[in-house]
N, C-alpha and C positions, 0 to 999 in steps of 0.2 A: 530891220533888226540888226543892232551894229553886237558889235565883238564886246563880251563882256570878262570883264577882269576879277575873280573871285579868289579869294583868299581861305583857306583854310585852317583851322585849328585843332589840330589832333595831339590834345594836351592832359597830362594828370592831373587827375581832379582830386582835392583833401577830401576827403570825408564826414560830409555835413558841417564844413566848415567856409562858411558863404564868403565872409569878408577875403579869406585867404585864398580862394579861388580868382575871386573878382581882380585883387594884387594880383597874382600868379600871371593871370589871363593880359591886363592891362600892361605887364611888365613883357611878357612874349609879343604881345603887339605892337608895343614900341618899335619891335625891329622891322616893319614895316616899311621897305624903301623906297616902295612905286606903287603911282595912284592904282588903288581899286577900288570896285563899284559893290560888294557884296562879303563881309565876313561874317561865316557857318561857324557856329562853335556845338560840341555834341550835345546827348537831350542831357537836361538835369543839369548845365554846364556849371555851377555855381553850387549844387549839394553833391554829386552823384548820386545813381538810381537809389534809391530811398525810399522805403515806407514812412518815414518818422513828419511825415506831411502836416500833424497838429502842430509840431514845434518850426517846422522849415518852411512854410507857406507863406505864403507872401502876398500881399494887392496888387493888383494893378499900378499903384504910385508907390510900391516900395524901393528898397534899396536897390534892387537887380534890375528895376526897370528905369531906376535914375541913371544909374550906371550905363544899362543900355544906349541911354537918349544922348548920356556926355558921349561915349565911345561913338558914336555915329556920327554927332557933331564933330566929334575930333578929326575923325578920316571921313569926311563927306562921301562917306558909304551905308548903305542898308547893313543893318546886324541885328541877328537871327540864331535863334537855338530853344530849349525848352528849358522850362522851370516848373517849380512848385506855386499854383497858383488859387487863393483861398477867395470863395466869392459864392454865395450866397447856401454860408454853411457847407458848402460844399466843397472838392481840392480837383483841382483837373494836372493835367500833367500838359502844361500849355506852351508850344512855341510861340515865341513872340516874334511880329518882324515887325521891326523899329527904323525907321527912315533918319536922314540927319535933321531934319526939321521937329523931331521929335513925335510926327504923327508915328502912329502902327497899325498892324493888323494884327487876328492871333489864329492858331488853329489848335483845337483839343484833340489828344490824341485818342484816332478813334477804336484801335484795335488794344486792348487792357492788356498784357501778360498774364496771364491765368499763374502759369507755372511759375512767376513770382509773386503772386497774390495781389498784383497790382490792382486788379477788378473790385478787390475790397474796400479799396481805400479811396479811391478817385474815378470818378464822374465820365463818361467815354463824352467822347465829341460824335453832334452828328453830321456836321456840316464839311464838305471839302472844302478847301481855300486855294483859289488861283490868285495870284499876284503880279502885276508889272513895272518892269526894271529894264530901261532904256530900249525897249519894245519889244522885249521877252517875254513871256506867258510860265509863269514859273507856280508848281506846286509843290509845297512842302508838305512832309511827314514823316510819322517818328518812328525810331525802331520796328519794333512788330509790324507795323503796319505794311513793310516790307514783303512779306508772307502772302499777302491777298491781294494780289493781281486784280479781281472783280473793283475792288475799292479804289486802283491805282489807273486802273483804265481811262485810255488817254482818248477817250469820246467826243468825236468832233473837233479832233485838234485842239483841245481846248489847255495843252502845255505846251513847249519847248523845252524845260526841263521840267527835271522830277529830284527834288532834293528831300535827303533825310538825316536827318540828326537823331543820334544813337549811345548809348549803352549797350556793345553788343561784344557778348563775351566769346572769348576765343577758341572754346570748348564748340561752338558752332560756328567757325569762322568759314569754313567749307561753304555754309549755307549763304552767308554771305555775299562773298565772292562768288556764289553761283548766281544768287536772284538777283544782283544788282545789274550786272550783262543782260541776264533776260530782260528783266524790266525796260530797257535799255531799249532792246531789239524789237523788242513785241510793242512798244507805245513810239518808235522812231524820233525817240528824242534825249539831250544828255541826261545822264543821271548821276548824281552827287551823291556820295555817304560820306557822313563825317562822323569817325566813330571815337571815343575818346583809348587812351593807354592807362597797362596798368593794374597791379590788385584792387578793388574796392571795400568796402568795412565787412562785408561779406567773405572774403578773401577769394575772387574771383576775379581771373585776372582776364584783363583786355588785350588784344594786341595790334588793335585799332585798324588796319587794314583798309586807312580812310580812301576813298577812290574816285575819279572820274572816267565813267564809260559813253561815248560818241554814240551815234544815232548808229552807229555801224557795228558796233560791239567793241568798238578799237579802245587801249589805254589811254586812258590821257595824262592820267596820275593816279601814283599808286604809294602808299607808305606800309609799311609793318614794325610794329612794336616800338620804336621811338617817336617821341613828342617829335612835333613838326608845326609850322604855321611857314605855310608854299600860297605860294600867287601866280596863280594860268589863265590865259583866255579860253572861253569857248566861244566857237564862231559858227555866228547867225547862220552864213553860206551853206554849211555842213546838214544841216536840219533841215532845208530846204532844198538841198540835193538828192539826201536821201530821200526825203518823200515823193521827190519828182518822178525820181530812177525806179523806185521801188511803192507804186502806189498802195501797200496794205490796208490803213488804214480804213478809207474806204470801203472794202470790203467786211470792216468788224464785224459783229454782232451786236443788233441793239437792245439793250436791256435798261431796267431801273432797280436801285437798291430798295428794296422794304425795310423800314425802320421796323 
């Protein structure tokens, strides 16, 4: 498992305004000055969190996923975040990860926000998604999701990291910063949040508090309330340390989720 180079995007988002996100975004990326393997942009990156999903959704081969396919080809790196996604009458609230060759994967967010009526509008996922990236075992998920441990559980070793892409407002920002350390400690592996800055059309403001937490609970990187787009390694060694040192896993409990 070599050391992996990941870039982060902790950026303000216009409000339901795609094309002016997507500039925004490609214009903060430019500055991009050493190769990496992996740019996180938060959930929604191209509308912010939005009910208005009849007018904002999008295919599969729409504009945010063409844009996706150039941006990867650009930086021969994986890039990943969520969107508004429309597909069989139905809207999901879908990460994409998009490779530079244009393949992807996706995963539906499976936990709704109740408290923003999210559950009304859009479709849960039921599937987890594991992915591999230069022989990392990487699982992605989306805000909320955060919250439920049972769904995040790192069963069989079956991650190395645990990444999530977020809308997550600053009024809970404690919660935050508290679950992503757990998360972190309790599955012995890194975890990523990349959370965006900022009021939204809502007028709720973010303060993005995007992070990386070590298998150990250690900082790796941490931002608050200003736009940023940072590039860090995480190292394979660290995650195979800790589980050596510290066998827990093993010991879990085995369980299955019911649909």
């Amino acid at each position: 498992m070599d050391n992996l180079k990941i870039t982060v995007y902790q950026g303000y988002l216009f409000w339901e305004k795609t094309d002016k996100n997507l500039q925004n975004i490609s214009l903060k990326l430019s500055g991009i000055r050493e190769k990496t393997n992996l740019i996180i942009l938060p959930e929604m990156f191209n509308t912010g969190f939005t009910m208005n999903a009849e007018v904002l959704g999008e295919t599969m081969d729409g504009r945010t996923m063409q844009w996706m396919q150039k941006t990867a080809q650009k930086y021969d790196a994986v890039v990943t975040g969520s969107i508004i996604i429309k597909e069989d009458d139905k809207y999901y609230n879908r990460l994409l990860w998009v490779r530079p060759d244009g393949s992807h994967e996706y995963y539906d967010k499976r936990h709704l926000f109740a408290l923003g009526k999210e559950h009304t509008v859009y479709t849960p996922g039921t599937k987890k998604l594991i992915v591999e990236l230069k022989g990392w075992k990487i699982c992605p998920a989306i805000c909320y999701d955060l919250r439920f441990p049972v769904w995040l559980r790192n069963v069989d070793e079956d991650y190395d990291l645990l990444m999530i892409v977020a809308n997550w407002p600053e009024k809970r920002a404690l919660h935050w910063r508290t679950l992503i350390p757990a998360r972190a400690v309790e599955n012995q592996a890194y975890v990523i949040g990349v959370n965006r800055v900022g009021h939204d059309g809502n007028e709720v403001y973010h303060s993005g508090d995007s992070t990386c937490i070590d298998p150990n609970g250690n900082v790796v990187y941490y931002k608050r309330d200003e736009e940023d787009v940072y590039t860090f390694s995480i190292i394979g060694d660290e995650v195979k340390k800790a589980r050596r040192a510290l066998p827990f896993l093993k010991d879990a409990d085995r369980f299955s989720i019911e649909e």
